[in-house]
SESESE-804657 format. One record per residue (C-alpha): residue in three letters; z, y, x. Coordinates in steps of 0.25 Angstrom, whole numbers, always signed. Last residue first. Example, Ala and Ser with C-alpha at 12.3 -4.5 7.8 and 13.67 -1.06 7.14 Angstrom:
{ser,{+29,-4,+55}} {ala,{+31,-18,+49}} 
END
This chain:
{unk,{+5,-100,-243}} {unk,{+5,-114,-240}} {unk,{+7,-111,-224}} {unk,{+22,-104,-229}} {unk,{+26,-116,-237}} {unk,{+23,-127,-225}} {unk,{+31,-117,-215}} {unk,{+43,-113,-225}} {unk,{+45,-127,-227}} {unk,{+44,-130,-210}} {unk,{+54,-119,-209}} {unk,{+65,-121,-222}} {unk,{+68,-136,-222}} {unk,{+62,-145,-212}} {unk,{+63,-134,-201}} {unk,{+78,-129,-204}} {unk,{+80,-145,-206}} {unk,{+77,-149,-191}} {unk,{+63,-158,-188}} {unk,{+57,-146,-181}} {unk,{+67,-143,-173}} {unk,{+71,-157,-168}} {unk,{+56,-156,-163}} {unk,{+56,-144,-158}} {unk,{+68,-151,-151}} {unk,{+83,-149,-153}} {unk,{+92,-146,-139}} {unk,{+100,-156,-134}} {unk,{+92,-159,-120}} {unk,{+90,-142,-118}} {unk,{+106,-142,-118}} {unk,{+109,-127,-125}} {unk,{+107,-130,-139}} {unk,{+99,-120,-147}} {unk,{+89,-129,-155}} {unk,{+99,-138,-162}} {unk,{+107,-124,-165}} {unk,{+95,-118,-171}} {unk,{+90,-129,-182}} {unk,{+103,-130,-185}} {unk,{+105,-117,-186}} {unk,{+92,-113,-194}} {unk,{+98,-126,-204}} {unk,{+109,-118,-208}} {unk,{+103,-107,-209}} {unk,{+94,-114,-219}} {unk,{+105,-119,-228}} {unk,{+114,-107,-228}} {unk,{+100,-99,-232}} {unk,{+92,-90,-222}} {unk,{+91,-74,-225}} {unk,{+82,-68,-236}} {unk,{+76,-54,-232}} {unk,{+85,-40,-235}} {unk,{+84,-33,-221}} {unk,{+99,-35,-221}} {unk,{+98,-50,-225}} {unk,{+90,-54,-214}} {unk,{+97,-48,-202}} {unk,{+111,-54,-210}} {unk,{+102,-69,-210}} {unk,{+96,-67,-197}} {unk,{+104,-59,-184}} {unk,{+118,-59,-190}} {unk,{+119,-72,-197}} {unk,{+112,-79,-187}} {unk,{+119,-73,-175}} {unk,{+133,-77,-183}} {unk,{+128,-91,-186}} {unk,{+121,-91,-168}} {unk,{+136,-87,-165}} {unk,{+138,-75,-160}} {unk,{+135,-68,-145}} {unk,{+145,-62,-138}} {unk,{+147,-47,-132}} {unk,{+156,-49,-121}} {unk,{+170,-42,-119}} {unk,{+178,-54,-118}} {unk,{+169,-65,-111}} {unk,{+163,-78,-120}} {unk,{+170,-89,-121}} {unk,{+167,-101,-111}} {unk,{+180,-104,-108}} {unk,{+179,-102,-93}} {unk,{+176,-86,-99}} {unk,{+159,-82,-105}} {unk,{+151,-72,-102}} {unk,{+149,-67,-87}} {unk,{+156,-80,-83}} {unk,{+145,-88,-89}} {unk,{+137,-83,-76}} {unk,{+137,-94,-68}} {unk,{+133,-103,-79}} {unk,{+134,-118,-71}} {unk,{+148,-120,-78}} {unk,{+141,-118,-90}} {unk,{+129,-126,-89}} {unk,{+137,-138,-85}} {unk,{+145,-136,-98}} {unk,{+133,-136,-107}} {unk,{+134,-123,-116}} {unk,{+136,-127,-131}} {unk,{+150,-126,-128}} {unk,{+151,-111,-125}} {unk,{+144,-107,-137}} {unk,{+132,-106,-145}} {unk,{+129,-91,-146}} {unk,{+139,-86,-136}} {unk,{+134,-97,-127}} {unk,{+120,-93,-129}} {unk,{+121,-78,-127}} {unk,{+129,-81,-112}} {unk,{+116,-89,-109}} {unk,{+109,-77,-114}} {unk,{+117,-68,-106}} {unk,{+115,-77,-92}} {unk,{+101,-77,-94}} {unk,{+102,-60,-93}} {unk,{+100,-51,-106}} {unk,{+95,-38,-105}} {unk,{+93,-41,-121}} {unk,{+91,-54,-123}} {unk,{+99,-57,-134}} {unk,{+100,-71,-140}} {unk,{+96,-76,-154}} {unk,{+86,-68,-154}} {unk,{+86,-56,-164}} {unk,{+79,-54,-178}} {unk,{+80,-66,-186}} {unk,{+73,-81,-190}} {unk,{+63,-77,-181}} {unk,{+74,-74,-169}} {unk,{+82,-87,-172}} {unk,{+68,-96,-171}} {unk,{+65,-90,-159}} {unk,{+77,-92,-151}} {unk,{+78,-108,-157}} {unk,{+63,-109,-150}} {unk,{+69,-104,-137}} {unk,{+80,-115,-139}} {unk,{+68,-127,-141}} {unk,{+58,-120,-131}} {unk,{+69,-123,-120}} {unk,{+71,-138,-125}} {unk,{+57,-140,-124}} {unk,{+60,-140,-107}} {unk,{+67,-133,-95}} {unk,{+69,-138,-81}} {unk,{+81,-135,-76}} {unk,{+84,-123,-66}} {unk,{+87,-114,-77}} {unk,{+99,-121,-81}} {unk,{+108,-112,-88}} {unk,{+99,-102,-92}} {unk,{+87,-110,-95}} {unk,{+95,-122,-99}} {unk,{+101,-110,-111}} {unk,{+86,-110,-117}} {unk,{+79,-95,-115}} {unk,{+77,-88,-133}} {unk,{+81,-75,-126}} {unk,{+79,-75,-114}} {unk,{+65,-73,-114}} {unk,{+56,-86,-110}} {unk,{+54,-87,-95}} {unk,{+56,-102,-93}} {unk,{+56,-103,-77}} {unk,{+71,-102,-76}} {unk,{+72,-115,-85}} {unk,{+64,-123,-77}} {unk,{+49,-128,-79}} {unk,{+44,-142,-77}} {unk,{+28,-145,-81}} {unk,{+23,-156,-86}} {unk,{+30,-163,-96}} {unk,{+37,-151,-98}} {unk,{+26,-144,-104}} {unk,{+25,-128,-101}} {unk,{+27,-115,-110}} {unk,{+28,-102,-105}} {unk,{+13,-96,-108}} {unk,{+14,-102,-120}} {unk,{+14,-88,-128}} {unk,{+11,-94,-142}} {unk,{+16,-100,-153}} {unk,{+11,-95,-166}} {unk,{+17,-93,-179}} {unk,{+11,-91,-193}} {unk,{+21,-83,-202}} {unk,{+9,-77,-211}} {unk,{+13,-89,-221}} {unk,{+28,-85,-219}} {unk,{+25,-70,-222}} {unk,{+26,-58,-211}} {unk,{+32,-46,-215}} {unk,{+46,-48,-211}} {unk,{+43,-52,-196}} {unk,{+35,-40,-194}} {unk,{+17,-41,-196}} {unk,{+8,-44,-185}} {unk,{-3,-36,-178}} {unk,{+7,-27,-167}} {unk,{-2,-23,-155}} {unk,{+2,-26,-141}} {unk,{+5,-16,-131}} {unk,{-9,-12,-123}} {unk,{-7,-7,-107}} {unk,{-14,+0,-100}} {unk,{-23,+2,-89}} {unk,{-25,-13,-86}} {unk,{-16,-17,-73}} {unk,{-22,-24,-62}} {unk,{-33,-15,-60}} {unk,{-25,-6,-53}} {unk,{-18,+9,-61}} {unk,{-19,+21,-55}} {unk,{-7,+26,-47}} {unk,{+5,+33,-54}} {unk,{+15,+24,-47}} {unk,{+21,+17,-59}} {unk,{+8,+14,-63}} {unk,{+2,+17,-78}} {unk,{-2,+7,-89}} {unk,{-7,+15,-100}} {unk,{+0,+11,-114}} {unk,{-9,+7,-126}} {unk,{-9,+4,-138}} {unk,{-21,-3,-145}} {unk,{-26,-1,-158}} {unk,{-16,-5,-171}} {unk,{-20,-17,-177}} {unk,{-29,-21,-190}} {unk,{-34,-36,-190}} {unk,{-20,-44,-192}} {unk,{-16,-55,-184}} {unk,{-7,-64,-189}} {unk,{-2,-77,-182}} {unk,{+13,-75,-180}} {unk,{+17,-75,-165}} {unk,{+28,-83,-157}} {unk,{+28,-84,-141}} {unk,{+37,-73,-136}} {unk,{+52,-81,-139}} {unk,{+44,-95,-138}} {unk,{+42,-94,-121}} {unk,{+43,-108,-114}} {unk,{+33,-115,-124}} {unk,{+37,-130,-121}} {unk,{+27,-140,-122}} {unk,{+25,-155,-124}} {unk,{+15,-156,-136}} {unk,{+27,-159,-145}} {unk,{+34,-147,-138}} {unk,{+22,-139,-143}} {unk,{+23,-144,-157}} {unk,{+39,-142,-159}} {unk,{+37,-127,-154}} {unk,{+27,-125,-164}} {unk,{+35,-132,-177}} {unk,{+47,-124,-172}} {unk,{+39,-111,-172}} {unk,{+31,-113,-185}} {unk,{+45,-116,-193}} {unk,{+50,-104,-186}} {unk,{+40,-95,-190}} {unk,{+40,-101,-205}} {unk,{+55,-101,-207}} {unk,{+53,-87,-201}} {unk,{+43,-81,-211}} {unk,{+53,-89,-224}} {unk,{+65,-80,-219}} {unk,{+57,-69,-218}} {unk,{+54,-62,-204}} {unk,{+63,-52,-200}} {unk,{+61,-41,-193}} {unk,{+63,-29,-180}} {unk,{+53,-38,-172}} {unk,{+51,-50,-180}} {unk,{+35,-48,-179}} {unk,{+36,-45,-165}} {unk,{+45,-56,-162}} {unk,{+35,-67,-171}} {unk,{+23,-59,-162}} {unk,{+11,-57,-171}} {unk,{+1,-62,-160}} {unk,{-6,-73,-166}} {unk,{-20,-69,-162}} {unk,{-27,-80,-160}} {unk,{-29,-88,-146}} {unk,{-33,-84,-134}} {unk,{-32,-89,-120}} {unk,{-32,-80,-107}} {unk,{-30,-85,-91}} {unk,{-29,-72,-83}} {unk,{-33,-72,-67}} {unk,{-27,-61,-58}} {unk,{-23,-47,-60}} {unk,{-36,-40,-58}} {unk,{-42,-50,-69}} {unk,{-49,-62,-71}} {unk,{-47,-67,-84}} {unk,{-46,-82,-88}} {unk,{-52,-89,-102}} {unk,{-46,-98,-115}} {unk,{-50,-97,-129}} {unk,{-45,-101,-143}} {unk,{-31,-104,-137}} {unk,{-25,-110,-152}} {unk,{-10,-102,-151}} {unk,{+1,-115,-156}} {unk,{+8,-111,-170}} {unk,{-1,-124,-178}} {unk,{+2,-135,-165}} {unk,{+17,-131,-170}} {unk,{+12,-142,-184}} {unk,{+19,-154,-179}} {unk,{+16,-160,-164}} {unk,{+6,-170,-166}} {unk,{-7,-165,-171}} {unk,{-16,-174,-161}} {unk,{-28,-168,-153}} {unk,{-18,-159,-145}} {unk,{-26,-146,-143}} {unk,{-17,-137,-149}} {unk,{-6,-136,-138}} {unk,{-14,-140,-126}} {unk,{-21,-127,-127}} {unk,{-9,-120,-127}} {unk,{-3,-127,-116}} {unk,{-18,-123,-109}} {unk,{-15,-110,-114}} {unk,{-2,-107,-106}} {unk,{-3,-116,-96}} {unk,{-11,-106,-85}} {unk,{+4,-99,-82}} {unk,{+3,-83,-81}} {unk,{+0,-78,-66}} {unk,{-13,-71,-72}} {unk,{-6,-67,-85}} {unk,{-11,-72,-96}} {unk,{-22,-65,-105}} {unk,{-17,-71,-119}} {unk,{-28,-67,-129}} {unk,{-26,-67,-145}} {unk,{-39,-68,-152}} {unk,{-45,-60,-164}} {unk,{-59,-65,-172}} {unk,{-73,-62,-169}} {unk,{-75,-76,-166}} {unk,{-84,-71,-152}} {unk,{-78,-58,-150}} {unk,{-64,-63,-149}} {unk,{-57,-49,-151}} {unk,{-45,-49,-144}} {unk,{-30,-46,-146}} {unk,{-24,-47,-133}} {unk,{-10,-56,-127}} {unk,{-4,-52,-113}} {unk,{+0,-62,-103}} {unk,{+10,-69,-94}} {unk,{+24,-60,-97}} {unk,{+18,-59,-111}} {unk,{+9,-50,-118}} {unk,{+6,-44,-133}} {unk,{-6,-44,-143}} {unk,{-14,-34,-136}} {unk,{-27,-28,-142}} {unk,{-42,-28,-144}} {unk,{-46,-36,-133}} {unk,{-60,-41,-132}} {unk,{-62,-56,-133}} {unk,{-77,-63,-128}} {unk,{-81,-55,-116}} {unk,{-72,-64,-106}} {unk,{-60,-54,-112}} {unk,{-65,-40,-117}} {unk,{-56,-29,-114}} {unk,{-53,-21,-126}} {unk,{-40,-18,-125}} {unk,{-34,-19,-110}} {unk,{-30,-31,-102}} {unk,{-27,-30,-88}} {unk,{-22,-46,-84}} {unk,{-8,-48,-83}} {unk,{-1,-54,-71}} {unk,{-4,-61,-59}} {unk,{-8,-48,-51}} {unk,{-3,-36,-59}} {unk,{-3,-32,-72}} {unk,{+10,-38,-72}} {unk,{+19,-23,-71}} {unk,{+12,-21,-84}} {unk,{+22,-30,-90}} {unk,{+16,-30,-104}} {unk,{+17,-19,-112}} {unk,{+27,-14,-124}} {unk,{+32,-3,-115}} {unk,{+24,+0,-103}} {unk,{+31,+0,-92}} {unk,{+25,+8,-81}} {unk,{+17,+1,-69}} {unk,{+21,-2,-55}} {unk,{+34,-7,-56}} {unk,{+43,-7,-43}} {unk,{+51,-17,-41}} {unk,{+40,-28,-45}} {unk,{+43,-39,-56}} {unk,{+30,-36,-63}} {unk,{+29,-52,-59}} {unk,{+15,-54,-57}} {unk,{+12,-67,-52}} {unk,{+2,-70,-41}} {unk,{-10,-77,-47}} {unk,{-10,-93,-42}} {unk,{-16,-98,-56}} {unk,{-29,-94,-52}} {unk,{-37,-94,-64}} {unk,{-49,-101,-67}} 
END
C-alpha cells in the first residue's frame, strides 16, 4: 500500500540539477515524491512492457505497453509518488454506477482495466491502465482546424461527458490537458531519446532514469480526422474532487490560465465548485471550434487574464464588490473602468470569433458556421461565460441549449451511424 506522506517534489529548487530537456517532463522531479525512472522496455509487475511514452503531466507520465496477457496495447499512468490517490478510485466510481443515469458522457470516461503500485528509488507509485486513447485534441488541432462537422462531434461528446460526471457529483479540475481522440494506430516511429545529464557533470542517482523519452505522435491533425473517427475521451482526473465531500479553494485549482474561472482570480480564497468546470469547459469548446484560446497566456500573470476578461466581456459584467477588491485594476483600467491609453485590448468575443474561426476557416478553404448556428455558438458561450459562479449555466443547461439540440447532438447521432 503506498505511503501517502511522500515528501513532495517541487523542481522549484534555485539551483537545477539536471539539464532541460525540451519536450520532457520536469526532470528536476525525478526526485523523492515525484516521478518514477521509467525507460523503454521496462516490464511492469511482469505482465506490461513498455514500448513507448504517450505524454506526462505534472503528477505522472503516461507509456504505451504491451499487455502480454490479451496481447493487446494499454495506456499506463505511473503517478507521481506525492500525486493524489483519488485519481483512479473517482475513475472507477465513474463507470461502475449499476444505473445509466447520467446521459450518454459515462461513453468518454477511460474504463481502468487494471490497477497496481511501484516501488521505486523515488517513493511509492499508484498506476492504472486503461486503453490507449492518447491522440491529444491540442495536438491533433496544433497548427489545424477540424471540420466543422469533426468539431460539432467533439463538442457534443465533451459537453455530454462533463454533464455525466457532474451528474455523478464530480468536478474534473483540469479539462484544458484532459481530451484525447481514441485511435491508435499499429506503425509508430521508435523511441526518441534525450540523455538526462546533471548540471554538475557528476553521474547520475538512481533517482532519475538515464534518459529521457519525448512522447510519440499516433494520431491524425485536426483536418484529417472524420467525425465518426472523432471519438473523444476524458481523461487526466488527477485534479478533480466531489464537493460533496471534499472543499477546495480557488487557489488550490491548478488548471492553466488560460480556461481559470474569474472566482478564482477575484476570489481565490472561496471555495470553488461545478461552476469552474462550466467556464473551463466554454475555453475548450472555443479552441476546438478554432485555433487559439479565447485568452492568451503568454507570460501572462492572474491579474492579465482578469484584465483579458474584462476587455472580452466588459466592465459591468464584473461584480462590483470584485472590483473594488481588484488591487491591481489600476494597471488596466481608469475609475471608469475603461481600459488605459496605451494598452493593447482585447475585442469582443463577435469580433474574436470572426477573426480567429470563421475568417481562420475561410482562408484555409473549409466551410465556416452559418448565421443561424453562430448565433446559437454564442448563446450557448455567453450563458457558460458569466462571471458569478451562482449564475452561470449548468452541464445540464448545456446540454438542453439549442446549439446542442440542433447542430452537436445531430452531428453525434449521424456520425455513430456511419
Amino acid at each position: 500500500m503506498c505511503n501517502s506522506t511522500a515528501s513532495a517534489a517541487t523542481g522549484n529548487a534555485s539551483c537545477f540539477e539536471y539539464r532541460w530537456i525540451d519536450g520532457a517532463e520536469n526532470v528536476e522531479k525525478y526526485q523523492p515524491g515525484g516521478y518514477h525512472p521509467v525507460v523503454v522496455g521496462d516490464e511492469l509487475t511482469d505482465r506490461y512492457k513498455v514500448i513507448h511514452k504517450l505524454g506526462h503531466g505534472a503528477f505522472s507520465t503516461i507509456w504505451l505497453a504491451r499487455d502480454k496477457d490479451r496481447a493487446s496495447y494499454v495506456a499506463i499512468k505511473v503517478s507521481t509518488a506525492n500525486a493524489p490517490p483519488r485519481e483512479a478510485e473517482i475513475l472507477h466510481a465513474l463507470v461502475n454506477f449499476s444505473d445509466t443515469k447520467g446521459g450518454p458522457g459515462r461513453e468518454m470516461v477511460p474504463v481502468v482495466q487494471d490497477r497496481f503500485e511501484l516501488q521505486g528509488p523515488n517513493g511509492c507509485h499508484r498506476c492504472y491502465v486503461t486503453s490507449p486513447a492518447q491522440s491529444s485534441v491540442a495536438a491533433a488541432k496544433f497548427c489545424d482546424l477540424f471540420t466543422v462537422e469533426t468539431a460539432r462531434v467533439l463538442v457534443a461528446q465533451l459537453v455530454s461527458a462533463v454533464a455525466y460526471i457532474h451528474f455523478r457529483g464530480v468536478v474534473h479540475g483540469a479539462m484544458f490537458d484532459a481530451l484525447s481522440v481514441e485511435q491508435v494506430y499499429e506503425r509508430f516511429n521508435g523511441p526518441q531519446t534525450q540523455d538526462i545529464v546533471r548540471v554538475d557533470g557528476k553521474p547520475l542517482l538512481p533517482n532519475a532514469p538515464p534518459h529521457a523519452t519525448l512522447a510519440v505522435w499516433i494520431g491524425k491533425t485536426a483536418h484529417d480526422i472524420s467525425p465518426s473517427e472523432a471519438r473523444l475521451v476524458l481523461s487526466d482526473f488527477g485534479e478533480a474532487f466531489s464537493p460533496a465531500t471534499e472543499k477546495r479553494r480557488g487557489d488550490e485549482y491548478h488548471a492553466p490560465l488560460t480556461v481559470v474561472a474569474p472566482e478564482v482570480l477575484f476570489r481565490p480564497e472561496t471555495p470553488i465548485s461545478f461552476a469552474v468546470d462550466i467556464w473551463a469547459l466554454a475555453c475548450v469548446i472555443w479552441s476546438i471550434f478554432g485555433t487559439r484560446p479565447i485568452f492568451d497566456g503568454t507570460l501572462a500573470t492572474w491579474d492579465d487574464i482578469a484584465a483579458q476578461q474584462v476587455d472580452i466581456f466588459g466592465y459591468s459584467s464584473v461584480p462590483r464588490e470584485w472590483w473594488d477588491g481588484w488591487e491591481e485594476r489600476h494597471r488596466y483600467f481608469d475609475k471608469a473602468g475603461q481600459p488605459n491609453a496605451g494598452r493593447s485590448v482585447f475585442p469582443s468575443l463577435e469580433s474574436s470569433f470572426e477573426e480567429d474561426v470563421q475568417a481562420m476557416r475561410r482562408g484555409d478553404d473549409m466551410a465556416d458556421f452559418g448565421s443561424e448556428e453562430t448565433i446559437a455558438i454564442f448563446a450557448m458561450l455567453r450563458g457558460m461565460l458569466v462571471f458569478r459562479p451562482e449564475e452561470r449555466a449548468t452541464a445540464e443547461d448545456v446540454m438542453g441549449c439549442k446549439w446542442m439540440k440542433s447542430w452537436g447532438l445531430p452531428e453525434l447521432e449521424k456520425a455513430r451511424k456511419t
